[in-house]
mmCIF file as Biopython writes it, N, C-alpha, C and O atoms, coordinates in Angstrom:
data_model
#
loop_
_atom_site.group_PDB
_atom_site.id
_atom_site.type_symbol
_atom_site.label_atom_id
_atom_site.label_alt_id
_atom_site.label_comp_id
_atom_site.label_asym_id
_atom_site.label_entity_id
_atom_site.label_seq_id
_atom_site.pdbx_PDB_ins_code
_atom_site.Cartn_x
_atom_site.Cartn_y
_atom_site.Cartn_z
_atom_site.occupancy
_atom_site.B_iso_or_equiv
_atom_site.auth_seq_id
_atom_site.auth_asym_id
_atom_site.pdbx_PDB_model_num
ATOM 1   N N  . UNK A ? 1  ? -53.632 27.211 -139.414 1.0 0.0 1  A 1 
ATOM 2   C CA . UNK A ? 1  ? -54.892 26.599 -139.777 1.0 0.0 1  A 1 
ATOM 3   C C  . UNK A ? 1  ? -55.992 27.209 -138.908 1.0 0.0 1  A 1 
ATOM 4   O O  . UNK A ? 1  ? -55.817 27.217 -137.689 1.0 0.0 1  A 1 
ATOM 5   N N  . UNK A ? 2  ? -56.964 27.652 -139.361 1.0 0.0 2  A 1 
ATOM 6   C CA . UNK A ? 2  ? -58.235 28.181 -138.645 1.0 0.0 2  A 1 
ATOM 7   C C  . UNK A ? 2  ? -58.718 27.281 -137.886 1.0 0.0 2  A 1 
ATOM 8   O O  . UNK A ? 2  ? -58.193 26.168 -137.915 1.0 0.0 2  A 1 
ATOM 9   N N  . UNK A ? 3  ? -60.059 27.582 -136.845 1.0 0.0 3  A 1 
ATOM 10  C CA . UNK A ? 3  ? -60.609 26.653 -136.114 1.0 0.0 3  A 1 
ATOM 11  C C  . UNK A ? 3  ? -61.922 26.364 -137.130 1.0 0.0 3  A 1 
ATOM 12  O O  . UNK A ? 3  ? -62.920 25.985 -136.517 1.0 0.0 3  A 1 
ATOM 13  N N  . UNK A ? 4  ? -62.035 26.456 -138.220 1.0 0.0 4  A 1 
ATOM 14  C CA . UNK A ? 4  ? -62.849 26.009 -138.936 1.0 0.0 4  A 1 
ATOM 15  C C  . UNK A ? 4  ? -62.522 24.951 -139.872 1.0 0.0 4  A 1 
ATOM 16  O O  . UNK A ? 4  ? -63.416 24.322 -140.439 1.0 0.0 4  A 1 
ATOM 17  N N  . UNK A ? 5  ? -61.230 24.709 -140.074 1.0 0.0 5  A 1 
ATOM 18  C CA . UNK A ? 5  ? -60.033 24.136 -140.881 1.0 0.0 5  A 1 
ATOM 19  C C  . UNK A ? 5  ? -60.021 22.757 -140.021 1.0 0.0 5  A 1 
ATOM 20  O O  . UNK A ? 5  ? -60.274 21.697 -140.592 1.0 0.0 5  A 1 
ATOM 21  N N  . UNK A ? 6  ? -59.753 22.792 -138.787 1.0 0.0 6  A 1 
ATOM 22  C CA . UNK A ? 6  ? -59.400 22.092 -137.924 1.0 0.0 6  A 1 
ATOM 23  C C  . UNK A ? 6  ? -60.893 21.057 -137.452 1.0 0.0 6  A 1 
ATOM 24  O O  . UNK A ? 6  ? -60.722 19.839 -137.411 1.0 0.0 6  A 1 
ATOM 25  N N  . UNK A ? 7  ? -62.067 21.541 -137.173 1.0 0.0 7  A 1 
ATOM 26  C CA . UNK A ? 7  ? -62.958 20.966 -137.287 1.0 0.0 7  A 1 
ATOM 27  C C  . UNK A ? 7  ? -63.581 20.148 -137.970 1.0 0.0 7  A 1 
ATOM 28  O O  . UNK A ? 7  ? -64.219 19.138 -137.675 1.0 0.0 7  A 1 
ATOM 29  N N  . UNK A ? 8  ? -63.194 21.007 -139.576 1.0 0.0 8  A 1 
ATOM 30  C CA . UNK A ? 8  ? -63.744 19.885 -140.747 1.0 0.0 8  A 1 
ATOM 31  C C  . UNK A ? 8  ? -62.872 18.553 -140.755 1.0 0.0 8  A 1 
ATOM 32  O O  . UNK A ? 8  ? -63.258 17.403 -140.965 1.0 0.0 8  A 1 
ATOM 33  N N  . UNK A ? 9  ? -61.281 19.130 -140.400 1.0 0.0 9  A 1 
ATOM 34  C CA . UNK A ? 9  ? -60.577 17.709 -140.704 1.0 0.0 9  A 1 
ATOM 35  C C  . UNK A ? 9  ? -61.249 16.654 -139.495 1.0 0.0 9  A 1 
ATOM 36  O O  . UNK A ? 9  ? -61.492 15.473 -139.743 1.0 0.0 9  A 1 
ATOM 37  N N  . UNK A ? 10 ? -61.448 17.153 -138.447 1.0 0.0 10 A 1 
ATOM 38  C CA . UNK A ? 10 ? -61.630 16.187 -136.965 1.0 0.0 10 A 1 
ATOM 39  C C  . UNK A ? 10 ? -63.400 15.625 -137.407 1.0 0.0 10 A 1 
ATOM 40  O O  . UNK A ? 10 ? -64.130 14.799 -136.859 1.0 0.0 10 A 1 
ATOM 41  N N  . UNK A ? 11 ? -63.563 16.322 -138.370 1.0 0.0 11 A 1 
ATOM 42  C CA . UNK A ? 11 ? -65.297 15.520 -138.481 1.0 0.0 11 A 1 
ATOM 43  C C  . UNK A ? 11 ? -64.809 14.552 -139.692 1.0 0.0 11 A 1 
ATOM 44  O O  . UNK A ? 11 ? -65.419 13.484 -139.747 1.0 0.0 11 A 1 
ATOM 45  N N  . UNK A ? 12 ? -63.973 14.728 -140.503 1.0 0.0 12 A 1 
ATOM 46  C CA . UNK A ? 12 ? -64.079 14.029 -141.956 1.0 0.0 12 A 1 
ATOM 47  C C  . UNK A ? 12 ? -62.926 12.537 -141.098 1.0 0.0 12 A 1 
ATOM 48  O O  . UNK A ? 12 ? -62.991 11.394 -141.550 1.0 0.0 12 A 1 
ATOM 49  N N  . UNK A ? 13 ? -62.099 12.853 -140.026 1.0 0.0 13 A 1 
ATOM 50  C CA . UNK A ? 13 ? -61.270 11.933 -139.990 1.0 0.0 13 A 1 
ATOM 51  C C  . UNK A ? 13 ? -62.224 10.825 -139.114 1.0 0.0 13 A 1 
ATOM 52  O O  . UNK A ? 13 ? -62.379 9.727  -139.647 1.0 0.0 13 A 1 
ATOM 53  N N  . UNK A ? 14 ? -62.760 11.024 -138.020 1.0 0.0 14 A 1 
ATOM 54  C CA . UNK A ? 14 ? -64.111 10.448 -137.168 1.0 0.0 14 A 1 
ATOM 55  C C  . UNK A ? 14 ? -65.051 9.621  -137.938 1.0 0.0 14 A 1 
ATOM 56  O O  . UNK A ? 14 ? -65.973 9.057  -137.348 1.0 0.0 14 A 1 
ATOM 57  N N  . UNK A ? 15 ? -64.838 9.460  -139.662 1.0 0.0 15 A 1 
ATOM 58  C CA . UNK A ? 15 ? -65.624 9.231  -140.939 1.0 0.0 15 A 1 
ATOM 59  C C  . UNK A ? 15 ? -67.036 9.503  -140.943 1.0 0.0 15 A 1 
ATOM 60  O O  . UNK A ? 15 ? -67.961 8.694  -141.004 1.0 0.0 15 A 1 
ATOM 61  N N  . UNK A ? 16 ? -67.075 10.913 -140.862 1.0 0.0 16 A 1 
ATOM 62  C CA . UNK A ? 16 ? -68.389 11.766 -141.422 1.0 0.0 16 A 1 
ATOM 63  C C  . UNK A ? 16 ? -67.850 12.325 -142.494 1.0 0.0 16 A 1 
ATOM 64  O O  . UNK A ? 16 ? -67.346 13.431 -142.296 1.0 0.0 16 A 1 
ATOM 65  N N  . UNK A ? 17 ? -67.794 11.826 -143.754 1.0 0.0 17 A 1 
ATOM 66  C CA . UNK A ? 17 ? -67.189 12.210 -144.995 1.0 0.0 17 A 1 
ATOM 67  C C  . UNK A ? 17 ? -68.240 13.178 -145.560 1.0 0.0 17 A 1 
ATOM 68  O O  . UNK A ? 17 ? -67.934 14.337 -145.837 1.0 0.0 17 A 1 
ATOM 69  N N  . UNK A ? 18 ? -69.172 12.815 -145.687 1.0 0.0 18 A 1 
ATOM 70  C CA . UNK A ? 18 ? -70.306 13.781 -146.425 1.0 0.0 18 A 1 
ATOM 71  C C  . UNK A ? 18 ? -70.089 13.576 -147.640 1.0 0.0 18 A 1 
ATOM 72  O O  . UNK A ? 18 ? -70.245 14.469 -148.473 1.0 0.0 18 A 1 
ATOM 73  N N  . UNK A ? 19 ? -69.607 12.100 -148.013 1.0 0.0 19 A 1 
ATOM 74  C CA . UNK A ? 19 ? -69.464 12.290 -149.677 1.0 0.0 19 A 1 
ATOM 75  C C  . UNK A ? 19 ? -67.750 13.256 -150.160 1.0 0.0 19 A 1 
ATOM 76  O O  . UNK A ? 19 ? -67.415 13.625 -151.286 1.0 0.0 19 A 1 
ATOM 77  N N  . UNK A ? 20 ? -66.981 13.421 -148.839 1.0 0.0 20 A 1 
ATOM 78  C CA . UNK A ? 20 ? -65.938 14.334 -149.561 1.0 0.0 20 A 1 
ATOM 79  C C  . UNK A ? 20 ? -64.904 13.762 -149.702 1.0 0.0 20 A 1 
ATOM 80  O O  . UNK A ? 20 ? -64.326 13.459 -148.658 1.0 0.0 20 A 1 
ATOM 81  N N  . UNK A ? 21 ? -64.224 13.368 -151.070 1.0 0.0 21 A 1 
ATOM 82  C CA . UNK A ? 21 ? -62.650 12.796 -150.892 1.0 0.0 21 A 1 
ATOM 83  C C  . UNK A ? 21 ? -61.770 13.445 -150.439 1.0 0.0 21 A 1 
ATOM 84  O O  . UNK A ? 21 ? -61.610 14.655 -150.278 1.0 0.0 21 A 1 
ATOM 85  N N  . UNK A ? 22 ? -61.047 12.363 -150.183 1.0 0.0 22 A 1 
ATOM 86  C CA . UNK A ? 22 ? -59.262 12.951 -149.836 1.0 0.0 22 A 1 
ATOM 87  C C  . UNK A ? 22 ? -58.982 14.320 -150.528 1.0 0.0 22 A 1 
ATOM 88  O O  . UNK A ? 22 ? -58.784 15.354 -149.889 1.0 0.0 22 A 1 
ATOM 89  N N  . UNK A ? 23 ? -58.984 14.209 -152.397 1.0 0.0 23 A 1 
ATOM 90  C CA . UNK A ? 23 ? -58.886 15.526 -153.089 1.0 0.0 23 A 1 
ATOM 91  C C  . UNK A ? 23 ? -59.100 16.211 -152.190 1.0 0.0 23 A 1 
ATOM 92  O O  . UNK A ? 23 ? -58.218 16.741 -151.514 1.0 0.0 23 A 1 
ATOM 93  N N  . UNK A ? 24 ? -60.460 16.347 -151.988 1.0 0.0 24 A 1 
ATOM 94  C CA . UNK A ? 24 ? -61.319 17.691 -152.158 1.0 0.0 24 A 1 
ATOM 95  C C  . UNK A ? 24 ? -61.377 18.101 -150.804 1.0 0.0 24 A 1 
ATOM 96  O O  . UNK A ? 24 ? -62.074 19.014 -150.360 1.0 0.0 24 A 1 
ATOM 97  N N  . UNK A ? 25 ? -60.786 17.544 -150.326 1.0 0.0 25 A 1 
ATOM 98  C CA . UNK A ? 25 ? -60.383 17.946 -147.848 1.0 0.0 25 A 1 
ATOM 99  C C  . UNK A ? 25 ? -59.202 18.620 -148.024 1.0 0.0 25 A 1 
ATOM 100 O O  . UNK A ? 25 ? -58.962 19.636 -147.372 1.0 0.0 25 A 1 
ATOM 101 N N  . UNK A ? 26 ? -58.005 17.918 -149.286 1.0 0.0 26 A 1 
ATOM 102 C CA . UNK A ? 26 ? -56.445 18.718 -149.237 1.0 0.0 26 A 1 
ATOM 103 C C  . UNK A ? 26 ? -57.181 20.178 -149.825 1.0 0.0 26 A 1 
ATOM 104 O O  . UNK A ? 26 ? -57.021 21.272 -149.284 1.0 0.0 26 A 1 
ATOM 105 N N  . UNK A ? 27 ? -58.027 19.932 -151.062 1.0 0.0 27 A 1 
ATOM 106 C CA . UNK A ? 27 ? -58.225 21.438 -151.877 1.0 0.0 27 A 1 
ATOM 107 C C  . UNK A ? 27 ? -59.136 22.223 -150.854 1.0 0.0 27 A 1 
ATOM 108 O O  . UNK A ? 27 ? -58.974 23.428 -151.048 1.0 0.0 27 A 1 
ATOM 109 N N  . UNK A ? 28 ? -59.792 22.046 -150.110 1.0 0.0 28 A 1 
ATOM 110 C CA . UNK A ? 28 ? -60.397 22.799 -148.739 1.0 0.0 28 A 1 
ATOM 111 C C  . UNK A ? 28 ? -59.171 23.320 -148.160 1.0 0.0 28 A 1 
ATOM 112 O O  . UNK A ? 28 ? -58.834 24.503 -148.121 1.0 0.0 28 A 1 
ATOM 113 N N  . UNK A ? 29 ? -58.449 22.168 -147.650 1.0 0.0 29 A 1 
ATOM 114 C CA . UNK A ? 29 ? -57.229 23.262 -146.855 1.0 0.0 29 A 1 
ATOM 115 C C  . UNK A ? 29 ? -56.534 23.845 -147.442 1.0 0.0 29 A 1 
ATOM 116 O O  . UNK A ? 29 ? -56.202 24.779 -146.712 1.0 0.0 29 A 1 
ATOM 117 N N  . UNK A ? 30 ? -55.849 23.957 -148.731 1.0 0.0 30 A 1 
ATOM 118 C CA . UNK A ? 30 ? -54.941 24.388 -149.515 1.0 0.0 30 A 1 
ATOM 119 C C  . UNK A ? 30 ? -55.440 26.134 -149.757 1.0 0.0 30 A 1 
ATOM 120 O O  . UNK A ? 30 ? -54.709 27.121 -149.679 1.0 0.0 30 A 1 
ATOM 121 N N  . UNK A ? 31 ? -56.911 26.085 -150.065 1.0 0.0 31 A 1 
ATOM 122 C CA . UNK A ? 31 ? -57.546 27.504 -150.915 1.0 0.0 31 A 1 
ATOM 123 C C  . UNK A ? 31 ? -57.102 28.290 -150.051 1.0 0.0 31 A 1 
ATOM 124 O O  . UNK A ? 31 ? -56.470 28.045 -149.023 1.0 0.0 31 A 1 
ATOM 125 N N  . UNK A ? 32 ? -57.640 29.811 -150.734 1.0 0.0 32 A 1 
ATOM 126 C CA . UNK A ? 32 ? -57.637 30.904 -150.055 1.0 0.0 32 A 1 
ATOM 127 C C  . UNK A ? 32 ? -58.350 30.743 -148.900 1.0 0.0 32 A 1 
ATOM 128 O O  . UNK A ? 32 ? -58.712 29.573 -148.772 1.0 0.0 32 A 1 
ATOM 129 N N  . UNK A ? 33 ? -58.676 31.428 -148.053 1.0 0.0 33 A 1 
ATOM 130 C CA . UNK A ? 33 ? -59.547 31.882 -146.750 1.0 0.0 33 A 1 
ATOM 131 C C  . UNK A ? 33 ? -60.823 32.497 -147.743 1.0 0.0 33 A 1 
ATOM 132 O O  . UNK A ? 33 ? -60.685 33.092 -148.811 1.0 0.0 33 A 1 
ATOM 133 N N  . UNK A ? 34 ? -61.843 32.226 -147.181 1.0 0.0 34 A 1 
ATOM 134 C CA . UNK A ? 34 ? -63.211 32.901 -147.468 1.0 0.0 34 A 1 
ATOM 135 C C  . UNK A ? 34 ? -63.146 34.606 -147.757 1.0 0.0 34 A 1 
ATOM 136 O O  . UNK A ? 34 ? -63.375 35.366 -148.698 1.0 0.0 34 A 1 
ATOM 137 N N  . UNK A ? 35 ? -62.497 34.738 -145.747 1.0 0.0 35 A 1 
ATOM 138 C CA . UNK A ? 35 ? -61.811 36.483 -145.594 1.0 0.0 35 A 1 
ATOM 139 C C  . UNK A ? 35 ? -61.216 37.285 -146.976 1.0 0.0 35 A 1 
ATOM 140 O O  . UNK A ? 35 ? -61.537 38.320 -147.559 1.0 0.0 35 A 1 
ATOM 141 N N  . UNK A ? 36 ? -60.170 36.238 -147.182 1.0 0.0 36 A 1 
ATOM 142 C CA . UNK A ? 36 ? -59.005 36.902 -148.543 1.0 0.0 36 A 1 
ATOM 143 C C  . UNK A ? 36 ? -59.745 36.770 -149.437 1.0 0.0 36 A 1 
ATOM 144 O O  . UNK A ? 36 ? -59.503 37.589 -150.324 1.0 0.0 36 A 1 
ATOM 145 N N  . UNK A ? 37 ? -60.930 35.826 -149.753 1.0 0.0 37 A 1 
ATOM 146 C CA . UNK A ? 37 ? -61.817 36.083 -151.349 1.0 0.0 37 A 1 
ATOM 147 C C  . UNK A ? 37 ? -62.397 37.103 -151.181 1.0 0.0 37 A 1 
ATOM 148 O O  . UNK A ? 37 ? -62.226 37.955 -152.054 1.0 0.0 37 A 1 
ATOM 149 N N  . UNK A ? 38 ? -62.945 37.308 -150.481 1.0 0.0 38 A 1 
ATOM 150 C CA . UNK A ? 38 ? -64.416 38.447 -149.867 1.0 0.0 38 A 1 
ATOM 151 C C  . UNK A ? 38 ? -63.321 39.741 -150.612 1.0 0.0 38 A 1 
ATOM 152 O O  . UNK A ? 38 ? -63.657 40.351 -151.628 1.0 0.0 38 A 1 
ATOM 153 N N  . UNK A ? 39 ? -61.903 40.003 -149.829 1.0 0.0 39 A 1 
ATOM 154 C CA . UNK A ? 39 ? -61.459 41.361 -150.069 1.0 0.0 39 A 1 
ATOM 155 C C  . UNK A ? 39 ? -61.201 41.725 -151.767 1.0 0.0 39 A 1 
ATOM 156 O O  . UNK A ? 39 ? -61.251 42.815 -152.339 1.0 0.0 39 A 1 
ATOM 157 N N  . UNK A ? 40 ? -60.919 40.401 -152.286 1.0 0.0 40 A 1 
ATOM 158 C CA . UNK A ? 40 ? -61.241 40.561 -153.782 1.0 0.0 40 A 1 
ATOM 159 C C  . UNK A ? 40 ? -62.333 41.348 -154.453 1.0 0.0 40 A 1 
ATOM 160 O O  . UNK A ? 40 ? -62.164 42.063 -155.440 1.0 0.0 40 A 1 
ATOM 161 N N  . UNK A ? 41 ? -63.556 41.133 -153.777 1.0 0.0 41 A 1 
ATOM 162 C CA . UNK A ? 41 ? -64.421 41.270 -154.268 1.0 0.0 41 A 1 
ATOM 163 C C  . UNK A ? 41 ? -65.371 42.763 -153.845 1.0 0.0 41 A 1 
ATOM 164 O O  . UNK A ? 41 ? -66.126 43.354 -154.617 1.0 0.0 41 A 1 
ATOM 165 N N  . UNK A ? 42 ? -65.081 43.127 -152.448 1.0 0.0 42 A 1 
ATOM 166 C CA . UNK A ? 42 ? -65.176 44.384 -151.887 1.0 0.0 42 A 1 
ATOM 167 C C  . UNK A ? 42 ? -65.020 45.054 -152.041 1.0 0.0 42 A 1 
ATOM 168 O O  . UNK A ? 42 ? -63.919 44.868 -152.559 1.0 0.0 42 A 1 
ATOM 169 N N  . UNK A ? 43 ? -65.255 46.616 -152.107 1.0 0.0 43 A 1 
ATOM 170 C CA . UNK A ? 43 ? -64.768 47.765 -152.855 1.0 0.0 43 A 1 
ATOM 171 C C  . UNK A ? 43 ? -64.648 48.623 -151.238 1.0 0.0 43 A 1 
ATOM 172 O O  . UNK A ? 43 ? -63.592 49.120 -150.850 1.0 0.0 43 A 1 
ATOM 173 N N  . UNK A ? 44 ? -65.916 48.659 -150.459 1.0 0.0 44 A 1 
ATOM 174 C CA . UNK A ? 44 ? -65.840 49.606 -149.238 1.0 0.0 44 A 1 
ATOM 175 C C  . UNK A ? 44 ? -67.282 48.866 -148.446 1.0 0.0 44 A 1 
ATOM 176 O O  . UNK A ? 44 ? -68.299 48.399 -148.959 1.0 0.0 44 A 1 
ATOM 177 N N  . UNK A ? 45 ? -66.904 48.980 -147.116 1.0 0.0 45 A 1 
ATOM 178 C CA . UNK A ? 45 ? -67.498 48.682 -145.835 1.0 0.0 45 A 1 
ATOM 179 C C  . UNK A ? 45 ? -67.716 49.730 -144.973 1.0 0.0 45 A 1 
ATOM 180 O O  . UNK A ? 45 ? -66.812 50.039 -144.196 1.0 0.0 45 A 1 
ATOM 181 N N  . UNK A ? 46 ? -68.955 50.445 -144.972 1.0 0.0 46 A 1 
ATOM 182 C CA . UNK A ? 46 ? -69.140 50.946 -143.690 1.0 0.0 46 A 1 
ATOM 183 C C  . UNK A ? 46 ? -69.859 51.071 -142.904 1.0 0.0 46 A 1 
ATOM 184 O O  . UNK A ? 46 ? -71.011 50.745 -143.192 1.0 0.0 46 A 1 
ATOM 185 N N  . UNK A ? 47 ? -69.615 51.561 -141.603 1.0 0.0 47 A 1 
ATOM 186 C CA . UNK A ? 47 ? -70.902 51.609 -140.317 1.0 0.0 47 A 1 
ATOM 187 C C  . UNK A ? 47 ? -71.699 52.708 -140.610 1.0 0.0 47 A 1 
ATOM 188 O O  . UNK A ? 47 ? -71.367 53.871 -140.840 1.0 0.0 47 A 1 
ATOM 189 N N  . UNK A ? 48 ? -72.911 52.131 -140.566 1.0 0.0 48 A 1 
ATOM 190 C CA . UNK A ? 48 ? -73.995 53.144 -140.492 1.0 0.0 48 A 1 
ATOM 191 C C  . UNK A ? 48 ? -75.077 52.212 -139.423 1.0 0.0 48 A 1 
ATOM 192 O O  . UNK A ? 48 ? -75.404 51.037 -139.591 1.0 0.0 48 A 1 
ATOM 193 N N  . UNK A ? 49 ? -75.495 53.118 -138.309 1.0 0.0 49 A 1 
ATOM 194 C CA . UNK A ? 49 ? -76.024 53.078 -137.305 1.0 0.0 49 A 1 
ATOM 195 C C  . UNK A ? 49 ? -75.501 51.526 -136.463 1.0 0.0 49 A 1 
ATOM 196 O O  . UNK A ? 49 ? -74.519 51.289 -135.760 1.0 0.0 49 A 1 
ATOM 197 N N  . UNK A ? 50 ? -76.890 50.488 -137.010 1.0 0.0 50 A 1 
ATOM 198 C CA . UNK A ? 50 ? -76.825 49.246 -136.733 1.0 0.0 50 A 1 
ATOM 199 C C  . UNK A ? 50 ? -76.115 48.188 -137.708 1.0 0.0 50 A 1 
ATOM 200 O O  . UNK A ? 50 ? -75.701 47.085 -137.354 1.0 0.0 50 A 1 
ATOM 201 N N  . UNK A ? 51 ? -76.040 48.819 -139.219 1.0 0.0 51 A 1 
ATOM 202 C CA . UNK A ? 51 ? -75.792 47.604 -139.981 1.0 0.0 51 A 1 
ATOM 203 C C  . UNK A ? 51 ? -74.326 48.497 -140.609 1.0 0.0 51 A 1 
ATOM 204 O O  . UNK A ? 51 ? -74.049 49.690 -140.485 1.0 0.0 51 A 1 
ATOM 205 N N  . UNK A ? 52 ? -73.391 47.130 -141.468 1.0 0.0 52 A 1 
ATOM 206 C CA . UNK A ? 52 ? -72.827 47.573 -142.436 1.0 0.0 52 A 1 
ATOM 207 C C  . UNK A ? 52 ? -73.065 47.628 -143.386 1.0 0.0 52 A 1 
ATOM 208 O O  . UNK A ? 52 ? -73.164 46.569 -144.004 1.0 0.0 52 A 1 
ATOM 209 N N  . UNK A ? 53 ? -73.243 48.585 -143.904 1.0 0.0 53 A 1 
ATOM 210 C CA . UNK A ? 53 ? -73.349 48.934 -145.533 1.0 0.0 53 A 1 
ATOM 211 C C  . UNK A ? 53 ? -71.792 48.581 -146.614 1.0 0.0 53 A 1 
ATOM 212 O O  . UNK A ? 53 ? -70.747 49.223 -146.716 1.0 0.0 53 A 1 
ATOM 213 N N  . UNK A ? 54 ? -72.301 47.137 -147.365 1.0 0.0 54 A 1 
ATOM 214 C CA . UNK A ? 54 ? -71.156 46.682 -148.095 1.0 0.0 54 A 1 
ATOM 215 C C  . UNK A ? 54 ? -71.287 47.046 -149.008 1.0 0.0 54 A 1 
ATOM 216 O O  . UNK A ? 54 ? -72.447 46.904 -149.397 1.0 0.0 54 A 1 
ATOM 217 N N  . UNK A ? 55 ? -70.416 47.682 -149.924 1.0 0.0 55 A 1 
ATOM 218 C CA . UNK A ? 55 ? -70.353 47.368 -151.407 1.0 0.0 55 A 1 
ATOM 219 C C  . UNK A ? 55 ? -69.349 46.941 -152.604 1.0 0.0 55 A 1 
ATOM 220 O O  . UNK A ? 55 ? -68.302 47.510 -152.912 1.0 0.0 55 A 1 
ATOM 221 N N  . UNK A ? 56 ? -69.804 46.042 -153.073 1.0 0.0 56 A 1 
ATOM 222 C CA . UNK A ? 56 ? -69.095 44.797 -153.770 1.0 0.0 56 A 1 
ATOM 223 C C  . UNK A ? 56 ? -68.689 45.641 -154.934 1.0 0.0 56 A 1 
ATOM 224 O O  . UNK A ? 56 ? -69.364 46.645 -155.158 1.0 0.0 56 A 1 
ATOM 225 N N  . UNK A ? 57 ? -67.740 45.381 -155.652 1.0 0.0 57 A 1 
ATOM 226 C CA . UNK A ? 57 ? -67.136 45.683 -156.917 1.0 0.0 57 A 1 
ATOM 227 C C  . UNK A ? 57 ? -67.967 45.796 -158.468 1.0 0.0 57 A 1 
ATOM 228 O O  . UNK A ? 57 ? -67.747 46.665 -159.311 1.0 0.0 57 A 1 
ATOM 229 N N  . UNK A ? 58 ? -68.820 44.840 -158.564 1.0 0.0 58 A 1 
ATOM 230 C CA . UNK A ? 58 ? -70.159 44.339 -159.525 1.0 0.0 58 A 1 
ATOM 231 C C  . UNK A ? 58 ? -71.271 45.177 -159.307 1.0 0.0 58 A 1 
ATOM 232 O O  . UNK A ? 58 ? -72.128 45.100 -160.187 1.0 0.0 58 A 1 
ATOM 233 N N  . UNK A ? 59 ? -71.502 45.973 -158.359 1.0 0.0 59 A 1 
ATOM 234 C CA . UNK A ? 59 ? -73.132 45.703 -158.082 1.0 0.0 59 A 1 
ATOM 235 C C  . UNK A ? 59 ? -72.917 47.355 -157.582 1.0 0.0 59 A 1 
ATOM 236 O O  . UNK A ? 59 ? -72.024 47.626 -156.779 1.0 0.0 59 A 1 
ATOM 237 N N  . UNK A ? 60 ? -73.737 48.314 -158.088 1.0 0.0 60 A 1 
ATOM 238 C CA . UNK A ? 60 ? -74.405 49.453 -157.817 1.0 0.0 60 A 1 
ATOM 239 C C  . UNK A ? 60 ? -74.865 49.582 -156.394 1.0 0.0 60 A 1 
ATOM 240 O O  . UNK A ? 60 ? -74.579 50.573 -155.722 1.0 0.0 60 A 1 
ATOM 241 N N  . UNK A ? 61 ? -75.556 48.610 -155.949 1.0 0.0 61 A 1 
ATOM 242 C CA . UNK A ? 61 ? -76.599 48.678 -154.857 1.0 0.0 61 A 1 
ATOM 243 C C  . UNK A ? 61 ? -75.531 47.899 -153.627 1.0 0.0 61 A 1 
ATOM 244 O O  . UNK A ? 61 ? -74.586 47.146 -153.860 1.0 0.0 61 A 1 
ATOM 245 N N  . UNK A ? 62 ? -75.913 48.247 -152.623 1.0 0.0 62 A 1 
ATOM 246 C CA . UNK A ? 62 ? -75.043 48.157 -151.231 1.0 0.0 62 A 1 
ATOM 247 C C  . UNK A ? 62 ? -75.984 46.901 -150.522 1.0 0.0 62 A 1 
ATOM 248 O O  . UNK A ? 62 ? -77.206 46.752 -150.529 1.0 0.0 62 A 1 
ATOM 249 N N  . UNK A ? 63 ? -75.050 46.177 -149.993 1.0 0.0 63 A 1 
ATOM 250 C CA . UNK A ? 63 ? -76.079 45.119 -149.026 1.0 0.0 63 A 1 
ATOM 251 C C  . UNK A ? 63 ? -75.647 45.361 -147.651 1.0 0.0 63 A 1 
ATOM 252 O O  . UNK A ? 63 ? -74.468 45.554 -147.355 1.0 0.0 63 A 1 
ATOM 253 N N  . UNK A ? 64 ? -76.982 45.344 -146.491 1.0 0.0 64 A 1 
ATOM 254 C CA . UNK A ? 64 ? -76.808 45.737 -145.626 1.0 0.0 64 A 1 
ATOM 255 C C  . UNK A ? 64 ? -76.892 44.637 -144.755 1.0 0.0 64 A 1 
ATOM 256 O O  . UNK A ? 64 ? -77.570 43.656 -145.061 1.0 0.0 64 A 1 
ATOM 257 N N  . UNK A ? 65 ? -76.106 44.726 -143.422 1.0 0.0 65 A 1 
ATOM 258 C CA . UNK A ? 65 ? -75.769 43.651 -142.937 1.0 0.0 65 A 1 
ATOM 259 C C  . UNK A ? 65 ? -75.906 43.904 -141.895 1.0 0.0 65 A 1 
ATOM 260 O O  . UNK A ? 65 ? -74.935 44.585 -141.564 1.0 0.0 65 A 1 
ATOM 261 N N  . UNK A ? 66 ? -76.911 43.703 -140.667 1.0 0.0 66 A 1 
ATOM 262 C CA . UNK A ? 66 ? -76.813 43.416 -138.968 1.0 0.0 66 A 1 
ATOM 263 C C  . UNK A ? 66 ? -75.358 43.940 -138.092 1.0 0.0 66 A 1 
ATOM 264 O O  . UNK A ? 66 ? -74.923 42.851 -138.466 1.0 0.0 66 A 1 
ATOM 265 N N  . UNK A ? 67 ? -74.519 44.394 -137.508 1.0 0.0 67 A 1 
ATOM 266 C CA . UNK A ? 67 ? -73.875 44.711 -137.174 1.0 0.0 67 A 1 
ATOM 267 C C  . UNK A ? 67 ? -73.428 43.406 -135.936 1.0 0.0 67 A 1 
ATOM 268 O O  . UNK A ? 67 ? -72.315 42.970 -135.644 1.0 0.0 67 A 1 
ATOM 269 N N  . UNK A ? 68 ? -74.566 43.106 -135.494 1.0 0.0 68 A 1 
ATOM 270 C CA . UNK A ? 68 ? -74.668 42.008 -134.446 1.0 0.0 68 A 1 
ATOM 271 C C  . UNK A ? 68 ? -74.510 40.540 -135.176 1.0 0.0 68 A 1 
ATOM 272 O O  . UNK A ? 68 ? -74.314 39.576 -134.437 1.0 0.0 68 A 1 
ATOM 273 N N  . UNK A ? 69 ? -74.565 40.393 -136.193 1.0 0.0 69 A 1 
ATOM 274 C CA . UNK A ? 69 ? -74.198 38.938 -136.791 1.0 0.0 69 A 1 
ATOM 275 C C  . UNK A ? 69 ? -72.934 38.295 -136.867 1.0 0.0 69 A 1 
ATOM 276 O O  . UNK A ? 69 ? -72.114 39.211 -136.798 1.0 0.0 69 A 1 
ATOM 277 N N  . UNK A ? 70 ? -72.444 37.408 -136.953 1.0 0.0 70 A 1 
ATOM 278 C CA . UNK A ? 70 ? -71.107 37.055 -136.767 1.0 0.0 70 A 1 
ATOM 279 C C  . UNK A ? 70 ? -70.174 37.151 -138.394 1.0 0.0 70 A 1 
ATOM 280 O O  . UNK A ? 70 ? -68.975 36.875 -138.436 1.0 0.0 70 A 1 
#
């Protein structure tokens, strides 16, 4: 389980629900990872200078991304 996994459950169990049922906390933990969708959808990543230059499977045009962002 991620430390992002682990947080949501420790905020939803504390009852900060945000409106989210039981369902929909198991179908949060159950899915893919964000990571494993993204690679679906990726074709190639690369470094150029400061940013990465992504490009997605759909889309002609490359989005560029901060190198320093998380």
């Amino acid at each position: 389980m991620t430390k992002t996994r682990v947080k949501v459950l420790n905020h939803w169990l504390c009852k900060n629900r945000n409106n989210v049922n039981f369902f929909e906390l198991l179908n949060f933990f159950f899915d893919k990872s964000y990571a494993f969708k993204a690679k679906a959808k990726t074709k190639e990543i690369i470094l150029e200078n400061d940013y990465y230059v992504v490009y997605l499977n759909d889309f002609s045009s490359p989005i560029y991304y901060p190198q320093n962002f998380s």
